[in-house]
C-alpha positions as CSV (number, residue, x, y, z in Angstrom):
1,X,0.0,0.0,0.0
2,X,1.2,3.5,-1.1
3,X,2.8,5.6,1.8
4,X,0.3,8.3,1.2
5,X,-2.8,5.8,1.7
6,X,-1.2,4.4,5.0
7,X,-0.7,7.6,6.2
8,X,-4.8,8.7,5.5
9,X,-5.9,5.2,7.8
10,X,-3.2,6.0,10.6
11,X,-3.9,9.9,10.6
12,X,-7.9,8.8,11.3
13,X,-6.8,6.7,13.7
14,X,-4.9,8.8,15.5
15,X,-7.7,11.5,15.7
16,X,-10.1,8.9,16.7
17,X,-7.6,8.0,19.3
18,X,-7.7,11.3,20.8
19,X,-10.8,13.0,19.7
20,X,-13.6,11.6,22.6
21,X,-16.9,14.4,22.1
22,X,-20.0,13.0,22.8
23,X,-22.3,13.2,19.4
24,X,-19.4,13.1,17.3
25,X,-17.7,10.8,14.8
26,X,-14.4,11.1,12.6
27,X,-15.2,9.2,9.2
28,X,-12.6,8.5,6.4
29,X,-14.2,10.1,3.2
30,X,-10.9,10.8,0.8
31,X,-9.1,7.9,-1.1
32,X,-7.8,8.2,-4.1
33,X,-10.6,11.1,-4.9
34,X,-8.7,13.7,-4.7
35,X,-11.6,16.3,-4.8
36,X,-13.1,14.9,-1.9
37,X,-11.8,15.7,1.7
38,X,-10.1,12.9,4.2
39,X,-11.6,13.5,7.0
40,X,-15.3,14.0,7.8
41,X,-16.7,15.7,10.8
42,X,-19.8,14.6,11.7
43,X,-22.6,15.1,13.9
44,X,-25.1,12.9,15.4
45,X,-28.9,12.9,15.2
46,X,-31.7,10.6,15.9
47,X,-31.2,9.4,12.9
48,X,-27.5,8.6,12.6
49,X,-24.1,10.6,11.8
50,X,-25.0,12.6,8.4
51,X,-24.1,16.4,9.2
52,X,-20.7,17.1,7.9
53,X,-19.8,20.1,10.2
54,X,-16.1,20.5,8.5
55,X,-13.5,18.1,7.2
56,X,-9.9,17.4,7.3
57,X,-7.2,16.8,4.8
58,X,-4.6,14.3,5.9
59,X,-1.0,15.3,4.0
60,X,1.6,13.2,4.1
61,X,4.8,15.4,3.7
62,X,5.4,15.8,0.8
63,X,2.5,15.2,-1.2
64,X,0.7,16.4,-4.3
65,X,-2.6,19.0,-3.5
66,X,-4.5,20.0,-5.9
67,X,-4.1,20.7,-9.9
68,X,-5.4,22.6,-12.7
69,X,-6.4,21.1,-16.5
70,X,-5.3,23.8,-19.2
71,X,-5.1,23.6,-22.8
72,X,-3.3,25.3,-25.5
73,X,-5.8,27.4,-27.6
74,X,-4.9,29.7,-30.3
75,X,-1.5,29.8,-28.7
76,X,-2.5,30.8,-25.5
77,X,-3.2,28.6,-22.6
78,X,-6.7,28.5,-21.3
79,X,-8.3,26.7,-18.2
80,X,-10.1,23.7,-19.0
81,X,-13.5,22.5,-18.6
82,X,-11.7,19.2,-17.7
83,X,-10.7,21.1,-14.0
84,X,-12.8,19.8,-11.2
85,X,-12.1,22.9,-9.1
86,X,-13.8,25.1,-11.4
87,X,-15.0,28.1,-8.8
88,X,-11.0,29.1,-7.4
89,X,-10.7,33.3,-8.9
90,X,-6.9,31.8,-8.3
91,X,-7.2,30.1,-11.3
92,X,-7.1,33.0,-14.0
93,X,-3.9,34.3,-12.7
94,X,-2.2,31.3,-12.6
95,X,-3.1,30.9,-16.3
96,X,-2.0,34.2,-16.6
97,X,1.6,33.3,-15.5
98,X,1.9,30.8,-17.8
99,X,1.1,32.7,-20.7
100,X,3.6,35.5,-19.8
101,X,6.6,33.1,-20.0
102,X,5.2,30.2,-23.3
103,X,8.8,29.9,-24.2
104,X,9.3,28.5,-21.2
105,X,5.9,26.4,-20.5
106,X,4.4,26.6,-24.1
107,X,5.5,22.7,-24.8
108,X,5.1,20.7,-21.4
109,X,5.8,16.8,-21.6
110,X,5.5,13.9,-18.8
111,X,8.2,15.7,-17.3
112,X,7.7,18.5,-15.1
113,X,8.6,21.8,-15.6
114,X,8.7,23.9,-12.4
115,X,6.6,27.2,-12.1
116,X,8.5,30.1,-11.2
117,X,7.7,30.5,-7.3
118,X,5.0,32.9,-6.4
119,X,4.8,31.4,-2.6
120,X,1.5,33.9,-1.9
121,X,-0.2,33.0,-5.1
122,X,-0.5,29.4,-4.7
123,X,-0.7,29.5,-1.0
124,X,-4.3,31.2,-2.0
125,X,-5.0,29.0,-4.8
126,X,-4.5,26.0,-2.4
127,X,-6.4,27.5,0.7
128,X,-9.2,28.3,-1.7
129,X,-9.4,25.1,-3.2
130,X,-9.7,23.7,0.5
131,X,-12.1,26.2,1.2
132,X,-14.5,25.0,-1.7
133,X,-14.1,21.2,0.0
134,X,-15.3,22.4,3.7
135,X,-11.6,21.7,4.7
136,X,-10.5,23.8,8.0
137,X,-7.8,22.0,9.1
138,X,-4.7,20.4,7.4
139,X,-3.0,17.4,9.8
140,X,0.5,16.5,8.4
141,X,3.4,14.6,9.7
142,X,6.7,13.4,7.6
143,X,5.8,9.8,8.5
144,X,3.3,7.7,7.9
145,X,3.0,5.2,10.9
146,X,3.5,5.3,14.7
147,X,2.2,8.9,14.8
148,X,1.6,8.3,18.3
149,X,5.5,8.1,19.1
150,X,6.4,10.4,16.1
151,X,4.9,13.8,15.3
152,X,1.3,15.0,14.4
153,X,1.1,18.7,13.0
154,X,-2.6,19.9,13.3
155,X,-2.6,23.2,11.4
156,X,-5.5,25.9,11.0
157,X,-5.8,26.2,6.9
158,X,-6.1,29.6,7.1
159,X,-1.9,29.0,8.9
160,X,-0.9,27.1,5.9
161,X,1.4,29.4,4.2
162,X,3.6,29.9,7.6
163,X,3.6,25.8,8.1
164,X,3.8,24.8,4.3
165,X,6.3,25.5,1.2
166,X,4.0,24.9,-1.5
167,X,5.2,24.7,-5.1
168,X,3.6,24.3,-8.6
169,X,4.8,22.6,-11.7
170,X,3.4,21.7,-15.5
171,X,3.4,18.8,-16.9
172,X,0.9,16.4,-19.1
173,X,-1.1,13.6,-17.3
174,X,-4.0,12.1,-18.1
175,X,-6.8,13.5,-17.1
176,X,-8.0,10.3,-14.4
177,X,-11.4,8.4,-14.4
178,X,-14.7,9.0,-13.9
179,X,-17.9,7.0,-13.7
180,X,-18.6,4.4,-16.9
181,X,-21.9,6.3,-19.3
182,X,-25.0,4.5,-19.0
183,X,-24.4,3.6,-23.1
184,X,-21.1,2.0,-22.6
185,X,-22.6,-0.7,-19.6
186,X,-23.7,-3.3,-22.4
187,X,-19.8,-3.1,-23.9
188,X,-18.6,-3.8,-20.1
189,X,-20.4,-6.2,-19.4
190,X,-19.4,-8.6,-22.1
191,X,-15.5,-7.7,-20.9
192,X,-16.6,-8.6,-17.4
193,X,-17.8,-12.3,-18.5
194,X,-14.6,-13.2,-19.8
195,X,-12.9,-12.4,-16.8
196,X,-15.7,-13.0,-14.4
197,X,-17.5,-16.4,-15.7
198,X,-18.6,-17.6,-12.5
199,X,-21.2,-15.4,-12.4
200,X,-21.5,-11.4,-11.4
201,X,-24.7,-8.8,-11.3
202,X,-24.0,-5.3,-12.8
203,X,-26.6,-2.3,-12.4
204,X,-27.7,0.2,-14.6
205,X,-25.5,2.4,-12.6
206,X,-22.1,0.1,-13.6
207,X,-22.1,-0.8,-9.5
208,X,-20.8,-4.5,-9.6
209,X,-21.0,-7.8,-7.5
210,X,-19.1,-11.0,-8.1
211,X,-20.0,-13.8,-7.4
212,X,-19.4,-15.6,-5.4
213,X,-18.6,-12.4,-3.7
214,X,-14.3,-11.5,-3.0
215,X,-12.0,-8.4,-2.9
216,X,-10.4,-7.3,-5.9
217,X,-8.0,-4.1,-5.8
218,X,-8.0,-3.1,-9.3
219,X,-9.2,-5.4,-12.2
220,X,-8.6,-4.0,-16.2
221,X,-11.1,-5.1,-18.1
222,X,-10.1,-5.7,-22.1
223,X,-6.8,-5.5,-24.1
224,X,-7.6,-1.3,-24.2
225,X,-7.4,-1.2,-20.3
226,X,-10.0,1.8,-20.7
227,X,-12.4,0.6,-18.0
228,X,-11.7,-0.7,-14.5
229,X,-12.9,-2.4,-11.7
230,X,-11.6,-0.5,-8.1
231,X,-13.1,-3.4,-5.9
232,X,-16.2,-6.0,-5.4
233,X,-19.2,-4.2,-5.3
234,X,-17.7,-0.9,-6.8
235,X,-18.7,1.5,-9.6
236,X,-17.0,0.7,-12.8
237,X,-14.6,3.4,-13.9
238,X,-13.7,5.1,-17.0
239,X,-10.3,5.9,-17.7
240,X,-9.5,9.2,-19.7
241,X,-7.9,8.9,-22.6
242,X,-6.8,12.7,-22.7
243,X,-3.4,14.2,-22.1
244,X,-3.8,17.7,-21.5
245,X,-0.9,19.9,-19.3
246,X,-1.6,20.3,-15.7
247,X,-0.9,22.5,-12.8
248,X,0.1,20.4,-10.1
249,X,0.6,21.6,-7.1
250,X,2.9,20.2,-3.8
251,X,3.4,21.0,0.0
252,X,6.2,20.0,2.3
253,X,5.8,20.8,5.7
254,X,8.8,23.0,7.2
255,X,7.6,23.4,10.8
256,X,9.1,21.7,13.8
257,X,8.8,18.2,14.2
258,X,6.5,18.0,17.2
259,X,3.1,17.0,17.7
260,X,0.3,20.3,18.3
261,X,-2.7,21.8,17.2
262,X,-5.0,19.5,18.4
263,X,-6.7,21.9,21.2
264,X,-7.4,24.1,18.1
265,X,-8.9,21.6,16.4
266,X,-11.0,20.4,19.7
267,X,-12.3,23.8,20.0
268,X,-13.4,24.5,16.3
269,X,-15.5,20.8,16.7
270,X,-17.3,21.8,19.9
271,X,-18.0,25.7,18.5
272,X,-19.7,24.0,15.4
273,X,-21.9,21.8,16.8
């Protein structure tokens, strides 16, 4: 398992560890999604916990957080419908930037080209695009197990750019997956009964179930390798089969290595419920 991933299940952990408020319950929400938070907060009512009162993004140091899809248009670059953070007034001038050096970041292959550093721009690019998420607090550490004997950072977003270096680069990646189309089920289907012929059930949502039931990490399905199963009982998934340049950027945390912030953090939970 990636370090990143083991770092998300042991940072929950942690905060469950210490985290003991009566009515609320820490629950894992992120994965591999990166436009979804880590960390829900959520409230109890009669009916269950379902009020997310904030979340929490787990950041393993260093680690990628967030990016921008732009394209080359007319020889300018442009921001991309393909972007999932569409509503971050960051964006324009970081588009800007580019197109005030192309001779520089005009031709962008797999490998990255670093961003000239404008540490206050994308420390508001990346606050904003928490922001949008519900994110208040960012909990870091440079390892990934035994927080309990190494360090946990807790840090107010709104104190990123005094905890965080945060860097940008361009380069082309694919674009990533999404959910299959309702017209392309039939065509995955007959992909899943080659590898699958003991028997499965598939909605008209792509959600499917083997049977006789079992866990699968990641199963291809056809020579193209443009679908994909994550796991039993999981959504099939569409791979992209775009290239466009992205804006990626990173943090690395440069604060001191010991464990604080959780009073904060204690203290925003109990003012929001």
């Amino acid at each position: 398992m990636e370090r990143w991933r083991l770092f998300e299940i042991n940072a929950l952990e942690y905060l469950k560890s210490k985290i003991k408020i009566p009515g609320i319950e820490l629950v894992g929400t992120g994965g591999s999604d990166s436009t979804s938070p880590d960390i829900g907060v959520m409230s109890k009512n009669e009916f269950g916990f379902n009020k997310n009162l904030f979340s929490i993004e787990s950041k393993f140091s260093p680690s990628q957080c967030g990016q921008i899809v732009v394209i080359l248009k007319n020889g300018k670059y442009v921001f991309s419908d393909l972007s999932k953070d569409k509503d971050n007034p960051y964006t324009e001038k970081i588009v800007d930037k580019l197109n005030l050096n192309l001779k520089r970041y005009g031709d962008p292959g797999s490998t990255a080209i670093e961003i000239d550093n404008d540490a206050e721009l994308f420390r508001n690019w990346v606050c904003r695009h928490y922001e949008n998420m519900g994110v208040r607090f960012i909990l870091t550490s440079k390892y990934y197990e035994n927080l309990e004997k190494k360090f946990v950072k807790i840090v107010p977003l709104k104190e990123m750019g005094a905890n965080f270096e945060i860097t940008a680069v361009l380069r082309r990646k694919k674009s990533g997956s999404q959910k299959i189309p309702p017209r392309e089920i039939p065509y995955a289907k007959k992909l899943l009964e080659k590898i699958f012929p003991q028997g499965f059930s598939i909605d008209f949502e792509g959600r499917v179930i083997i049977n006789p039931p079992f866990f699968v990490n990641k199963v291809y399905l056809g020579d193209e390798k443009r679908y994909y199963l994550p796991k039993n009982g999981a959504i099939i998934r569409k791979l992209s089969t775009t290239n466009n340049p992205n804006v990626v950027f990173s943090t690395r945390y440069i604060g001191k290595e010991e464990s604080s912030g959780l009073d904060l953090l204690i203290e925003e939970i109990k003012k929001s419920l």
